[in-house]
N, C-alpha and C positions, 0 to 999 in steps of 0.2 A: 504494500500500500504506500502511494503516495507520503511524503513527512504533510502535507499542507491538508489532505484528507486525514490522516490519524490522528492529527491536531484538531480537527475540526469534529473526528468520533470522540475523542476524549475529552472535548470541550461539552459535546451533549453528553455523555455517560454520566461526568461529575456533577453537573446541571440537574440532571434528574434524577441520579443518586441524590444529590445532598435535597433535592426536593424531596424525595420522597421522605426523607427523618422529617421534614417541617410537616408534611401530611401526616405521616404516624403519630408525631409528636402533638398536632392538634385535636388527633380522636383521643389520643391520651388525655387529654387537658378535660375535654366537652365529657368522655365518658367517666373520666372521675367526678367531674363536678354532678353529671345525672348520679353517681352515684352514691354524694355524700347530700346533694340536697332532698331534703324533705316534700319539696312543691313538685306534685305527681307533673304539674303541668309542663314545669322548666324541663325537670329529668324527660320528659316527651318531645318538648322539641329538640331539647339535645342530642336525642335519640335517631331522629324523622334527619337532624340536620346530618348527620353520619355518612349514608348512602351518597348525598350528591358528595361531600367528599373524595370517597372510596373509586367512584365512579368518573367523579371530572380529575381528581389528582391521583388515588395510590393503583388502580388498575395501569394506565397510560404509563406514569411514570416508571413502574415495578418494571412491564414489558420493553419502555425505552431500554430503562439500565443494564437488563440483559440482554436485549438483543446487542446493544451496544458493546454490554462488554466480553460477550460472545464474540462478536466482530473483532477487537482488539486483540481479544487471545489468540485467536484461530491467525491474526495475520503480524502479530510481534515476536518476538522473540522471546516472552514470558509463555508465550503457550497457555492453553486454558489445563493441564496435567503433568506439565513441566516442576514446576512451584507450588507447594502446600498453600502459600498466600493466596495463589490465584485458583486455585480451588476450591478453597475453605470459599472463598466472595461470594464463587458461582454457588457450591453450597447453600450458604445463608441466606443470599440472595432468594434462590427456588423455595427455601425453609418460610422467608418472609412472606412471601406468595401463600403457603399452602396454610400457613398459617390464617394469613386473611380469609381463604376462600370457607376452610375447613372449622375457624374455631372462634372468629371473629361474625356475632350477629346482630348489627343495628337494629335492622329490622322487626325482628323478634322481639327484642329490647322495647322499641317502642308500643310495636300491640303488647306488652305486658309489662309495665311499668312499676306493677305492685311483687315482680317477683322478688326473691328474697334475696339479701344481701349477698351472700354466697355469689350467687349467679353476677349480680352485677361485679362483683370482685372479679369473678373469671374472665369477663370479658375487658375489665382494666391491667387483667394479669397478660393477657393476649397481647395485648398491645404493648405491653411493658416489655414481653419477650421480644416482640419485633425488635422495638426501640436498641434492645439491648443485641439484637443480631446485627441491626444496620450502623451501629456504634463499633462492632465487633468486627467487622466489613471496612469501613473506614480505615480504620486503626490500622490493620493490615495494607493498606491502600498508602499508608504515610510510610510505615515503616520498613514493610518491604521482606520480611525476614528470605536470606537466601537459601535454605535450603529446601533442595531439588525433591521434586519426588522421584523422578528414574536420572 
């Protein structure tokens, strides 16, 4: 690949990597706060407001960062199974996805606003893992560690 196009893949990759922790990081915010207020009402829309989220930022975004950074490994010289770091990404990355689709539910959340504290915990706990993979992803992305896997 071009140096002016790989510059140009890893100027969108970072772009919607580090968007997506600001997405993650605001269902964290909106889902803790449905989950420590009392007013069924607030906890409802905080709930209703989730999906456009998920759906205008962390769906789009998730798929940028990996195709992107699919594209980058498959065409650098870090390789996407070359480097632990560059695998663990793709890892956590695919993990932050499954997590969303599989464990993370607005929706639900909202038609039952009276469920019990427990449940709304899990779904603050969801996103805390995200937060804590795409931190986890980052970090690896600064630091680089070199060793190889083959």
């Amino acid at each position: 690949m071009r140096p002016g196009i790989r510059k140009t893949v890893t100027v969108i990759h970072v772009i919607a990597s580090v968007a997506l922790v600001g997405e993650v990081w605001g269902l964290v915010v909106l889902n803790t706060a449905a989950a420590l207020t009392k007013d069924a009402g607030l906890a409802h829309a905080a709930y209703r407001l989730m999906p456009a989220l998920v759906f205008a930022g962390g769906i789009p975004l998730s798929l940028i960062a990996l195709i992107s950074g699919i594209t980058l490994g498959l065409t650098s010289h870090w390789g996407l199974f070359r480097y632990y770091w560059v695998a663990a990404k793709l890892v956590l990355l695919v993990a932050v996805i499954c997590v969303g689709m599989f464990l993370f539910d607005p929706e639900g959340m909202a038609a039952a606003t009276t469920l019990p504290a427990t449940r709304q915990w899990g779904q603050v706990a969801a996103l805390g893992t995200q937060i804590a993979m795409l931190m986890t992803a980052t970090t690896l992305s600064v630091f680089k560690p070199r060793r190889k896997l083959r």
